[in-house]
C-alpha positions as CSV (number, residue, x, y, z in Angstrom):
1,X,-88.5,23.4,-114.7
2,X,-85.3,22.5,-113.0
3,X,-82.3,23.4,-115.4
4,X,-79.2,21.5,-114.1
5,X,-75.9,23.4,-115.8
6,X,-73.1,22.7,-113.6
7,X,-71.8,20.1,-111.2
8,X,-68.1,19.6,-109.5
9,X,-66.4,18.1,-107.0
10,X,-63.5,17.9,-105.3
11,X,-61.9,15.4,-102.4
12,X,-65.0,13.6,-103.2
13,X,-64.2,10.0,-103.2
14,X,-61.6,8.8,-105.1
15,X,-61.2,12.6,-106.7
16,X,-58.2,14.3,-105.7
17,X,-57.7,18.1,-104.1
18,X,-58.3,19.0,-108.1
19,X,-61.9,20.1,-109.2
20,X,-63.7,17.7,-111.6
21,X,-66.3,19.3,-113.5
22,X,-69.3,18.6,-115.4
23,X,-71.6,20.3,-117.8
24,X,-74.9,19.4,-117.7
25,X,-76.9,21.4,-120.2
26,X,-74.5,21.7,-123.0
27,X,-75.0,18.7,-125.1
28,X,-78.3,17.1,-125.8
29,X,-77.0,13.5,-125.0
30,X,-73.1,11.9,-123.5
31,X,-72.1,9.2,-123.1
32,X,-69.8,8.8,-119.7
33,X,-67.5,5.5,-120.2
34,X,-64.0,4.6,-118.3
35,X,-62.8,1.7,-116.6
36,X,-64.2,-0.2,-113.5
37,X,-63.4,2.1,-110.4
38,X,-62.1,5.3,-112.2
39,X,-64.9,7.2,-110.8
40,X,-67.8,7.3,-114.0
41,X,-70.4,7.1,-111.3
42,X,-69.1,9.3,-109.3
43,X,-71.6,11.8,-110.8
44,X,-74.3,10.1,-109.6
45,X,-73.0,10.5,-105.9
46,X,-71.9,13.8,-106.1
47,X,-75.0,15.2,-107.5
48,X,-77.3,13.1,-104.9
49,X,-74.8,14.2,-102.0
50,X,-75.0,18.2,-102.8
51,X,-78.7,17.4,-103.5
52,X,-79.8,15.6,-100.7
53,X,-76.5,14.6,-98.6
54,X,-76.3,11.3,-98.9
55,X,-74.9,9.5,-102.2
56,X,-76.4,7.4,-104.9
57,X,-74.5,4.3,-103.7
58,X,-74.9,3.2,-100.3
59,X,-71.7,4.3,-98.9
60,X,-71.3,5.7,-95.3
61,X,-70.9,9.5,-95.5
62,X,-67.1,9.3,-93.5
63,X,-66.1,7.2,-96.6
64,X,-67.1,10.0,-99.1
65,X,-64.1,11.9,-97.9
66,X,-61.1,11.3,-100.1
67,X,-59.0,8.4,-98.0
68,X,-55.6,10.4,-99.2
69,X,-56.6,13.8,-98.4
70,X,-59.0,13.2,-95.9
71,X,-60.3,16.5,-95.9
72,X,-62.2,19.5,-97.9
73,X,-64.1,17.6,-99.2
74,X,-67.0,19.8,-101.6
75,X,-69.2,19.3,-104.4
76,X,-71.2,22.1,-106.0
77,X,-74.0,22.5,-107.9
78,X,-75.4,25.1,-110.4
79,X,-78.9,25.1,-111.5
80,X,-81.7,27.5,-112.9
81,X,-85.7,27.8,-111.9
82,X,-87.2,30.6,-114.0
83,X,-85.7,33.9,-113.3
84,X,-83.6,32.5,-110.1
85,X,-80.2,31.3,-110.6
86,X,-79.4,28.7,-107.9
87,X,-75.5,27.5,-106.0
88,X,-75.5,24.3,-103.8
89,X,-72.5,24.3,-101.7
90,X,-72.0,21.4,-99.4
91,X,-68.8,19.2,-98.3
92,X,-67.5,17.9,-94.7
93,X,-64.1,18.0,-92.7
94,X,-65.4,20.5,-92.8
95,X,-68.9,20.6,-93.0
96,X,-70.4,23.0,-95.2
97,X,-74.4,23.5,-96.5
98,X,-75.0,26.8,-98.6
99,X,-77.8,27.8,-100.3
100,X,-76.8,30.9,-103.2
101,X,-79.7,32.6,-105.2
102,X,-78.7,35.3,-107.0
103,X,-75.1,35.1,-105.9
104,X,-77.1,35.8,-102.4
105,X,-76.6,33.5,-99.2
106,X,-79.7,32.5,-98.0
107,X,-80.1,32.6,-94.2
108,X,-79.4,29.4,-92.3
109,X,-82.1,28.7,-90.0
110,X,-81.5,26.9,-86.6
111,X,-80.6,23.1,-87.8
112,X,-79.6,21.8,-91.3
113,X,-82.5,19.5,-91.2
114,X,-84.5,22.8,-91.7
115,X,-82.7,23.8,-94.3
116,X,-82.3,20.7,-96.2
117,X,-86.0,20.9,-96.0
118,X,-85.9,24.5,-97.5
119,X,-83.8,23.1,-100.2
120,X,-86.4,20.3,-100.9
121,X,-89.6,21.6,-100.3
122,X,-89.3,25.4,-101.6
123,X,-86.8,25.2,-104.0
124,X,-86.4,21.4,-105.8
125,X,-89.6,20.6,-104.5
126,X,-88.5,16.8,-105.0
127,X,-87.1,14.4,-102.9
128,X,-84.4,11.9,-103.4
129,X,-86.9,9.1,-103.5
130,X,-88.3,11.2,-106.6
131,X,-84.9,12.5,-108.1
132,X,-84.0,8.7,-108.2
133,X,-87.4,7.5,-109.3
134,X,-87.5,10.4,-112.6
135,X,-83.5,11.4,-112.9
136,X,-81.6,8.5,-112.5
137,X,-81.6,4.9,-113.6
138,X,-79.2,2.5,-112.2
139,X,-78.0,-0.7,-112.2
140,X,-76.6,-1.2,-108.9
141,X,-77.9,0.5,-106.4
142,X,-81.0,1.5,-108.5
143,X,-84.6,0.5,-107.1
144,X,-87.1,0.0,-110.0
145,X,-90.7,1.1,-109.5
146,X,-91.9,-2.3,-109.6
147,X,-89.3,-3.0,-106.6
148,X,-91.0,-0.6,-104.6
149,X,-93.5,-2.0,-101.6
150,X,-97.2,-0.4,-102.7
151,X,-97.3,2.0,-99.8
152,X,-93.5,3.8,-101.3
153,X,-95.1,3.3,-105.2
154,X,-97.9,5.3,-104.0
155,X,-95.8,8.1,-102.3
156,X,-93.6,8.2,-105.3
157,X,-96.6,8.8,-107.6
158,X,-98.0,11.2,-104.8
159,X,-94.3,13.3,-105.3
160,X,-95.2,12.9,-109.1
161,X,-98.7,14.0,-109.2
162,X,-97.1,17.1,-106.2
163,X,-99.7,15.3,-104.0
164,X,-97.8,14.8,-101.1
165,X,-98.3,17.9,-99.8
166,X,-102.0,16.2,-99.3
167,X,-100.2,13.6,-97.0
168,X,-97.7,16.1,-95.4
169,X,-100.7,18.1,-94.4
170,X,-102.2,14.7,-92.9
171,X,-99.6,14.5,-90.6
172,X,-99.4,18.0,-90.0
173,X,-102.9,17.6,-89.6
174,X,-102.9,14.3,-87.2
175,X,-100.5,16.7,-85.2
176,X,-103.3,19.5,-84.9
177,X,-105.8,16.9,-84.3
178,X,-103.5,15.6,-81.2
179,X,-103.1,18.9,-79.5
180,X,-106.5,20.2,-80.4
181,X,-107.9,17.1,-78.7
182,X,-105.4,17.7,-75.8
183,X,-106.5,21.4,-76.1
184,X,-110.0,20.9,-76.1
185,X,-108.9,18.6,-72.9
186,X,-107.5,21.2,-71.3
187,X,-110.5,23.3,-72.3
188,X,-112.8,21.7,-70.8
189,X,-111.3,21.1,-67.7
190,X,-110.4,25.1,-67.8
191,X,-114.5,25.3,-68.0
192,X,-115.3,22.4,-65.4
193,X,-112.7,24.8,-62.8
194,X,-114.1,28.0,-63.3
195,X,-117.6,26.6,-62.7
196,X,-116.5,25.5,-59.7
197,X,-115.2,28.7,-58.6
198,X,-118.1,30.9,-59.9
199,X,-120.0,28.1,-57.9
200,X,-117.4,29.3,-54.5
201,X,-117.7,32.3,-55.2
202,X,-121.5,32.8,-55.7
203,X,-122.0,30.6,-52.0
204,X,-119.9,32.8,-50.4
205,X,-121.4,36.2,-51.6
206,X,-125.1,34.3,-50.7
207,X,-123.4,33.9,-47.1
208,X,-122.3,37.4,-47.7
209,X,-125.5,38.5,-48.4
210,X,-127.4,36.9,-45.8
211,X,-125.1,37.9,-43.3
212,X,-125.6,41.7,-44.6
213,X,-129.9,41.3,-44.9
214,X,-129.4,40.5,-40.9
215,X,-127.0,43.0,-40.2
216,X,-129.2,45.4,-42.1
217,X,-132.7,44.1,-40.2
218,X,-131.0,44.8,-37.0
219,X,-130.2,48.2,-37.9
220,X,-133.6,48.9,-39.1
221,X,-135.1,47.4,-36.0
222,X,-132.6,49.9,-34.4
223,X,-133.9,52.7,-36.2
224,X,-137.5,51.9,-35.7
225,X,-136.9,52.4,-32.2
226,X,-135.1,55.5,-32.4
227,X,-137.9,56.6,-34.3
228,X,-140.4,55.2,-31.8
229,X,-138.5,56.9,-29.3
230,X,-138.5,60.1,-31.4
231,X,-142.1,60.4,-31.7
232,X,-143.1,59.7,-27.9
233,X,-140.6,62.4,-27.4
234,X,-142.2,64.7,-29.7
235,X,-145.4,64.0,-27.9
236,X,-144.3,64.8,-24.7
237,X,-142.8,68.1,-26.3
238,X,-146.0,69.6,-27.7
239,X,-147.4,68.7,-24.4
240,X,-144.9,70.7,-22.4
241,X,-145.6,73.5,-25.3
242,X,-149.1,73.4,-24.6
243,X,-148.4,73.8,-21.6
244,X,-146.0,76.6,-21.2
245,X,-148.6,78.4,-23.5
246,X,-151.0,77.7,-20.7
247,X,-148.9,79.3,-18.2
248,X,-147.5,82.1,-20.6
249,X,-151.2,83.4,-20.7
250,X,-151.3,82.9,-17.0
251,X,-148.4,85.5,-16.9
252,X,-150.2,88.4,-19.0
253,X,-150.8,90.1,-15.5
254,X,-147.0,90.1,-15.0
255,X,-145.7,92.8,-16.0
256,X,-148.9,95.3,-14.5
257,X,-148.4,93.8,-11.5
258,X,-144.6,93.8,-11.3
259,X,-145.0,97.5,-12.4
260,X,-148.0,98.4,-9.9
261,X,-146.0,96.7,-6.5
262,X,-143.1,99.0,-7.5
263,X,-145.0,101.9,-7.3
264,X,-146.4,100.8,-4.2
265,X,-143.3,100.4,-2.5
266,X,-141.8,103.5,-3.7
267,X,-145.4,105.1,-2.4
268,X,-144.5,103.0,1.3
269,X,-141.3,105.0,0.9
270,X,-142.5,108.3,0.5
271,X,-144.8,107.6,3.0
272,X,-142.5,106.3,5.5
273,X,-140.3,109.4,4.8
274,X,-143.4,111.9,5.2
275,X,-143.9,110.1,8.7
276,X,-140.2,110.2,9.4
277,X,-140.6,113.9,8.5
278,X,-143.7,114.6,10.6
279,X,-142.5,112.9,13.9
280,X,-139.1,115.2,13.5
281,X,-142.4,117.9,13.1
282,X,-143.5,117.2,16.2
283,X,-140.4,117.0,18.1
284,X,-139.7,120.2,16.6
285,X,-142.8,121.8,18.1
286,X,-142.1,119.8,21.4
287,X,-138.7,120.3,21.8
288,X,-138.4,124.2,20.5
289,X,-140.5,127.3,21.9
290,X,-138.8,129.8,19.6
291,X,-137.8,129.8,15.9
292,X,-134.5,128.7,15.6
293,X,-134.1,130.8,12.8
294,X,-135.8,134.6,13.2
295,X,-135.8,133.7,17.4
296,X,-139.4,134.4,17.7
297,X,-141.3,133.0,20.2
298,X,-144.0,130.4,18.8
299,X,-147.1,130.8,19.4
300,X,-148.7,127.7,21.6
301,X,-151.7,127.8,20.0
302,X,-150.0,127.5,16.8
303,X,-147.7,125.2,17.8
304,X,-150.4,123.1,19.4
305,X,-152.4,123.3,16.1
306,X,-149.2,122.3,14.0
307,X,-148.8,119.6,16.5
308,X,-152.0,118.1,15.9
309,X,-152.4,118.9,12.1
310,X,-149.0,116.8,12.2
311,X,-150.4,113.9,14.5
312,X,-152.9,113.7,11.9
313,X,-150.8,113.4,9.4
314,X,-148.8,110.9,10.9
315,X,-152.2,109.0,11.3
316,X,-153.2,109.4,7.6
317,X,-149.8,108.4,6.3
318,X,-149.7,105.2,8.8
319,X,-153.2,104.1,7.4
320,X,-151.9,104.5,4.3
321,X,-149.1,102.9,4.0
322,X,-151.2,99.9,6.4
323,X,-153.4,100.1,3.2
324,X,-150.4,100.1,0.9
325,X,-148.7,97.4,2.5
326,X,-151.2,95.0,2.5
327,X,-152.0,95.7,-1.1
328,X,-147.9,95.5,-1.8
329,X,-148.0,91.8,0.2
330,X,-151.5,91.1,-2.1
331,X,-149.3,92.0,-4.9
332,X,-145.9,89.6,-3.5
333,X,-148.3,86.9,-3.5
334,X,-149.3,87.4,-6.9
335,X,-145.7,87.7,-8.0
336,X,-144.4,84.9,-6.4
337,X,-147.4,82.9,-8.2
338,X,-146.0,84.1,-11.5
339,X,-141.9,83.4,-10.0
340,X,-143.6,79.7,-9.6
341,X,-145.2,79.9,-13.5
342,X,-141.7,81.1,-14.8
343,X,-139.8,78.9,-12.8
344,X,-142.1,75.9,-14.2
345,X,-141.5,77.2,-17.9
346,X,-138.0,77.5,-17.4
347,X,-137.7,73.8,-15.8
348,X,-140.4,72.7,-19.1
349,X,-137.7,74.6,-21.2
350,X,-134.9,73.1,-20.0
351,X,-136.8,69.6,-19.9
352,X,-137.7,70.6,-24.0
353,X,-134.0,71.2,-24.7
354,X,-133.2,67.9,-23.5
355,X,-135.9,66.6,-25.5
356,X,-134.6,68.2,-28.3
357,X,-131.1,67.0,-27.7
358,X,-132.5,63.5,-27.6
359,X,-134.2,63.7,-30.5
360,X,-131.1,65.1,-32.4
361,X,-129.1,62.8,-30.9
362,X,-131.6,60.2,-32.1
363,X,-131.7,61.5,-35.6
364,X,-127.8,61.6,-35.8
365,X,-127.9,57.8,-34.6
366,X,-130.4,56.9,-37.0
367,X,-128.4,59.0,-40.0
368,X,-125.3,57.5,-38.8
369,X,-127.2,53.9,-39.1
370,X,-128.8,55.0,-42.3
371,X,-125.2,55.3,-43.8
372,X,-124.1,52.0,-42.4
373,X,-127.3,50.1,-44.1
374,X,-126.8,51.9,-47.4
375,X,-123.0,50.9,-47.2
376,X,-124.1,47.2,-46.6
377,X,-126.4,47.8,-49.4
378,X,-123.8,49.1,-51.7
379,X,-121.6,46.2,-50.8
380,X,-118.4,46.7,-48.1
381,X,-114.6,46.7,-49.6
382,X,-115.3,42.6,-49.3
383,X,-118.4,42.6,-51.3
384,X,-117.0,44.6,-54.0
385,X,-114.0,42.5,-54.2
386,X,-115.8,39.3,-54.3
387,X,-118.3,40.5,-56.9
388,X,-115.6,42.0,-59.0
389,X,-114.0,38.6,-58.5
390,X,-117.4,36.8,-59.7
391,X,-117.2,39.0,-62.3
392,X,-113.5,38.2,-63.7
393,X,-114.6,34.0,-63.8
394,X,-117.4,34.8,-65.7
395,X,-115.7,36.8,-68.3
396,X,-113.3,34.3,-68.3
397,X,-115.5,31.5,-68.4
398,X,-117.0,33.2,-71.2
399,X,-114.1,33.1,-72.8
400,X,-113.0,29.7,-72.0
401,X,-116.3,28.9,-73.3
402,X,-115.7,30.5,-76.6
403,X,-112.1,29.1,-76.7
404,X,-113.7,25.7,-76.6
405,X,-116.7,26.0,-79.0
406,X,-113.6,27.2,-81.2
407,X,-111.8,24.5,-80.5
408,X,-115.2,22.3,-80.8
409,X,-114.9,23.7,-84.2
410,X,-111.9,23.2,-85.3
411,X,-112.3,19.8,-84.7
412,X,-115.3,19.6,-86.9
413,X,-113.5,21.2,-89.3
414,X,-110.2,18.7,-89.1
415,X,-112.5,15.4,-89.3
416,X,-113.8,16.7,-92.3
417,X,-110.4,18.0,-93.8
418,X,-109.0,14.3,-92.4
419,X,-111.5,12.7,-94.2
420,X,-110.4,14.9,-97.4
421,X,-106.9,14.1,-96.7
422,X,-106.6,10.5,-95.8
423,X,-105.7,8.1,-98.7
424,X,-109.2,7.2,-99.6
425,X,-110.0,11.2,-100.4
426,X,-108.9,14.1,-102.5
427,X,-105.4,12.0,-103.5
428,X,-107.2,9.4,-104.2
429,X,-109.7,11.2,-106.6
430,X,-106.7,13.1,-108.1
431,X,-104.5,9.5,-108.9
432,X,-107.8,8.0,-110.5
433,X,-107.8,10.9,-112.8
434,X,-104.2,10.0,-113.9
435,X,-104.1,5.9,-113.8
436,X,-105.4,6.0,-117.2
437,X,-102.9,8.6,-118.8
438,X,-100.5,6.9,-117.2
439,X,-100.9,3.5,-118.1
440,X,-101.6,4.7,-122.1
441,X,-98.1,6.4,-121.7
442,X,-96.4,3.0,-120.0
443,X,-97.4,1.1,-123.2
444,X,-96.3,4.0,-125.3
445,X,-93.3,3.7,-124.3
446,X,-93.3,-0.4,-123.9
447,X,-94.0,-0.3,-127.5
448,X,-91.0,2.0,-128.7
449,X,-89.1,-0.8,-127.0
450,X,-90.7,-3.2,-129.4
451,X,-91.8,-4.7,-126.0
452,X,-95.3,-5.5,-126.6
453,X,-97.5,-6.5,-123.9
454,X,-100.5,-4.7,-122.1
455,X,-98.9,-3.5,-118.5
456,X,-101.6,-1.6,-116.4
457,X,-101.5,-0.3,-112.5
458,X,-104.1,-0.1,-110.7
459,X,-105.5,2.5,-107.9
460,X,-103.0,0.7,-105.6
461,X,-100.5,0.4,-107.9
462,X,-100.4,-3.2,-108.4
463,X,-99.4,-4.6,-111.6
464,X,-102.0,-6.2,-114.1
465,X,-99.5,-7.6,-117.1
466,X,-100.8,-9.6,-120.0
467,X,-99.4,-10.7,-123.4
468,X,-101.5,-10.3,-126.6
469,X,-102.9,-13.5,-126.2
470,X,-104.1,-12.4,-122.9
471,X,-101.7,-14.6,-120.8
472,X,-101.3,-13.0,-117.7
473,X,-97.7,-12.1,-116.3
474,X,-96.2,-10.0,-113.1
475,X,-93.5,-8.4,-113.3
476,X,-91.1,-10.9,-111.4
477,X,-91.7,-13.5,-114.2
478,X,-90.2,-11.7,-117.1
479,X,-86.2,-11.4,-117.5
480,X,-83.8,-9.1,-116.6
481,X,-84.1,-7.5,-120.2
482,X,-87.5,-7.0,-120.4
483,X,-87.8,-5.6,-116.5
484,X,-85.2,-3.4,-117.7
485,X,-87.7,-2.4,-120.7
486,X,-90.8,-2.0,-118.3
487,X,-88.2,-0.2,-115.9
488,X,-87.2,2.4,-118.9
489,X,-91.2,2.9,-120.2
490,X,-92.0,3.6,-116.2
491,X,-88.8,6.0,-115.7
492,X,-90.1,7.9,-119.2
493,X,-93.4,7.7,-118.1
494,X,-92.9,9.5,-114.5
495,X,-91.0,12.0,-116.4
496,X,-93.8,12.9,-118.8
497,X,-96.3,13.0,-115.7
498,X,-93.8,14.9,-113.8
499,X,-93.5,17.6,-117.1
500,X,-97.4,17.1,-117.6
501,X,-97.9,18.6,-113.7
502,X,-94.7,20.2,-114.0
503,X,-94.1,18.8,-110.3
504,X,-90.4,18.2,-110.6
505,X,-89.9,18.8,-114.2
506,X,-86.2,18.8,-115.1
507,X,-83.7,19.0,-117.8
508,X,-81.3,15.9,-116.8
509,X,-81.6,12.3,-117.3
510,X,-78.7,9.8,-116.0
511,X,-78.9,6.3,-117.2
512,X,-76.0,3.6,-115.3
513,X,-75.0,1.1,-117.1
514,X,-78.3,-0.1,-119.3
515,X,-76.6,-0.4,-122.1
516,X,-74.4,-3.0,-120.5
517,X,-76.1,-6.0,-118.9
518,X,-79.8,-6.1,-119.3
519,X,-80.5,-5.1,-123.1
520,X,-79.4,-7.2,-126.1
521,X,-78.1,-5.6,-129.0
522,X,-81.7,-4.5,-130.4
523,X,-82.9,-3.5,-126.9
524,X,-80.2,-0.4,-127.2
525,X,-81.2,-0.2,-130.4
526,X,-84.7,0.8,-129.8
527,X,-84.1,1.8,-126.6
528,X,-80.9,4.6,-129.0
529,X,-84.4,5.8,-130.6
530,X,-86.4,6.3,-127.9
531,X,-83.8,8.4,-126.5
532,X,-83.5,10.5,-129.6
533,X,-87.1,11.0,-129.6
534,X,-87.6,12.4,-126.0
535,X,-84.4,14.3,-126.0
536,X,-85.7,16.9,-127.3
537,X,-85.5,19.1,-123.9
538,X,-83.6,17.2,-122.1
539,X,-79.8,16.6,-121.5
540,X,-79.3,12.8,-121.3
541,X,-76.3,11.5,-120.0
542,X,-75.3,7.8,-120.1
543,X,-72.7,5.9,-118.1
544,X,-71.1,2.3,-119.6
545,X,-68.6,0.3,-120.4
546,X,-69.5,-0.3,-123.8
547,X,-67.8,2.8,-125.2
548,X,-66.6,1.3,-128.4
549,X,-69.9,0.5,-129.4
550,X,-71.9,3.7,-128.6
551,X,-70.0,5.9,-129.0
552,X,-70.8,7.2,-132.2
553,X,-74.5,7.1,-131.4
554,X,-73.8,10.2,-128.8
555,X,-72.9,13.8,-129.4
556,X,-70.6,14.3,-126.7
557,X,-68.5,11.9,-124.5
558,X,-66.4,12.1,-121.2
559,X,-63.9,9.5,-120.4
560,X,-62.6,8.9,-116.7
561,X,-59.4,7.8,-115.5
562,X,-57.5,7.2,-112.7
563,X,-54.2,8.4,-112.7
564,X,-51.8,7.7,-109.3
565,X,-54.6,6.7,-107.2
566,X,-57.1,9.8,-108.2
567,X,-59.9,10.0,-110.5
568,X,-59.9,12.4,-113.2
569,X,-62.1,13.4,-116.3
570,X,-58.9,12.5,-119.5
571,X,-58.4,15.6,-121.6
């Protein structure tokens, strides 16, 4: 429940630089009387201005300033909700908006169109349509209920029933539906594009691919020849080993024979020196008839026998070496056979270690081409770039995918929560549950007008109007008194259905002026008791001219005045 307890102004209209105060809560009913123009409904501005900035009256917001001031203007409201004492500051030249709870400003946000909504929507939770509808009934610039087109009955009933937040929500929710059709859009496009690129992407590593399968088959057809090459090599090797192993056994006789024509020429040698040392024998004996050495003459018959015995010798040694040379030229030959065998193994050996040279040279060409297939086959820098690449649009067309069966989903989920919130739904179901409650309390309170007549709305809040005899009536037939009675029953009845849902429950009730042109004598009469019998919790406050004649039917009363050119409350 709102509890209104204080509102004042100042520079507000025609009130001065002086603040002009009003209690709210403090008397159960007052009646507010003065003269035309010395400001009585100036309440009704002032708290419809701090409320909601704009007045009750339709008067342009420069012409609330005070035209002799013209400036500081201010009005300020003080209010209770449960625990929370609330302060409504706002006035202009300059402007001011402030929002106390607690004695504590509240932050402003960016625009005061967000914080008017604060102010409305968290706080009151009531608009000015439904302030007016359920606080206030006027005379002049009033709208009855029954004025109202059907679509504006039906949102005022929606603010009484604290339904609207069902329609808020639809357009909140026709909002979502806009962007989460343009995102689903933009989903699906985001989907369509990346399956085109996987789609580039996976032609170009099939290119990619085929280019490396031929790369790689003529690197194998490389290696098969290598290897061909290889093993004809190999071939030709262990024929060159057999080989040499038939010549090596060739060459046992080698060494023996090496071994026995050195000791033949070293025997030619000694030979040659013995017959080198036998012809100096001879010439000895020849040349010499005594011994050199003792001086002795030699004896010719043994000097002819030594002669001889060394001829002989001579002889024997020639025939031996004769015999020893052509064994030692039987022997060359031999050798130089086995200098041919060698020389053949050496020139197989050499031929070998170019064989092997060309088979490791081979093997090193075909490890080296080994290295380059498995490099292919392991993908180059390229590969691994484009398959990482192919990689990143699938994960994010998996996620785009995702996104958009969310999206897909939310959809759903908004076409059924539209068809929850749209008129025809959940409002709908909840206004049908209160049509009858509120129509029983309508003739209630018809009735303790002595206005009797069976008045019913229906789901779209047309009237349905007949008499006891069952005559039927609208509302535009019947006179200003008795719309003023139907007016009254609807304002008490939105204020019992507002209390029942305890939507925008509140304390104060202004009436302007009902007293004063549309009720006859008994009219105020009943309409006096029906006052006293719902003002129990409420603070009722009643502006008119006919001051004289109520006021002893009121518990409090505040006169205005105007005194040099300003509006005042008279002391």
């Amino acid at each position: 429940m709102i509890l209104f307890k204080t509102v004042r102004w100042k520079n507000f209209l025609s009130t001065g630089n002086a603040w002009t105060e009003v209690l709210l809560d403090k008397s159960p009913n007052t009646l507010i009387v003065g003269e035309n123009g010395s400001g009585k409904s100036t309440v009704l501005d002032a708290l419809c201005f701090v409320l909601f900035n704009r007045p009750f009256r339709k008067i342009n917001r420069p012409q609330l300033v005070n035209t002799i001031n013209e400036k500081d203007l201010l009005v300020e409201i003080e209010f209770k909700i449960g625990s929370r004492d609330y302060l409504i500051r706002r006035g202009a030249k300059p402007n001011v908006f402030e929002i106390y709870v607690n004695d504590v400003l509240q932050n402003q946000p960016g625009s005061t169109r967000d914080y008017q909504d604060l102010l409305e929507r968290t706080i009151l939770k009531l608009n000015f349509r439904s302030f007016t509808q359920i606080v206030i009934l006027g005379s002049t610039s009033f709208v009855p209920f029954m004025q109202l087109t059907a679509a504006t009955r039906r949102e005022v009933i929606e603010d009484l029933l604290d339904i609207q937040i069902f329609s808020n929500m639809n357009l909140l929710l026709k909002d979502r539906v806009s962007v989460n059709k343009s995102e689903i859009g933009d989903s699906e496009y985001g989907v369509k594009l990346l399956n085109e690129k996987i789609s580039i992407q996976k032609e170009y590593l099939g290119k990619m691919k085929a280019k490396n399968d031929n790369y790689v088959a003529e690197f194998q057809k490389d290696i098969s020849d290598l290897k061909n090459d290889i093993s004809v090599q190999l071939e030709n090797k262990q024929a060159q080993v057999t080989l040499i192993d038939a010549l090596k056994s060739d060459l046992k006789g080698e060494s023996s024979t090496l071994a026995k024509t050195s000791k033949v020429v070293i025997l030619i040698d000694k030979l040659k020196i013995k017959h080198k040392k036998a012809h100096k024998r001879i010439k000895f004996y020849e040349d010499n008839d005594n011994c050199p050495t003792c001086e002795q003459i030699i004896d010719v018959e043994i000097k002819t026998n030594k002669i001889l015995k060394t001829h002989k010798i001579i002889e024997d040694t020639e025939h031996a070496v004769d015999t020893l040379k052509k064994e030692r030229d039987d022997l060359t030959i031999r050798i130089n056979k086995f200098d041919e065998m060698n020389s053949k193994i050496t020139a197989i050996q050499k031929s070998m270690m170019t064989m092997d040279a060309s088979i490791d040279s081979n093997q090193h060409s075909i490890t080296k081409i080994q290295n380059n297939i498995t490099k292919i086959l392991e993908t180059s820098d390229d590969d691994i770039e484009a398959k990482a690449k192919l990689k990143e649009l699938k994960n994010s067309l998996s996620e785009q995918e995702e996104e958009l069966e969310s999206l897909v989903f939310d959809k759903e989920l908004f076409n059924t929560a539209g068809s929850m919130l749209k008129d025809g739904g959940i409002k709908t179901k909840i206004i049908r549950q209160y049509i009858p409650i509120m129509n029983k309390l309508i003739n209630k309170y018809l009735a303790a007008l002595d206005f009797f007549i069976n008045f019913e709305l229906d789901e779209e809040f047309k009237e349905v109007i007949k008499s006891r005899y069952r005559d039927v009536f609208s509302y535009a037939s019947f006179s200003e008194g008795e719309k003023m009675r139907i007016d009254l029953a609807l304002l008490f009845t939105w204020r019992a259905v507002a209390k029942l849902r305890n939507s925008t429950n509140t304390n104060l009730l202004i009436l302007d002026e009902v007293f004063d042109a549309s009720l006859d004598t008994n009219g105020c009469d009943e309409f006096l008791k029906l006052l006293q019998q719902t003002a129990t919790d409420t603070n009722i406050f009643v502006i008119s001219h006919k001051g004289d004649i109520l006021y002893d039917k009121f518990h409090s009363q505040i006169r205005f005045e105007k005194t040099k050119n300003f509006s005042r409350i008279a002391k």
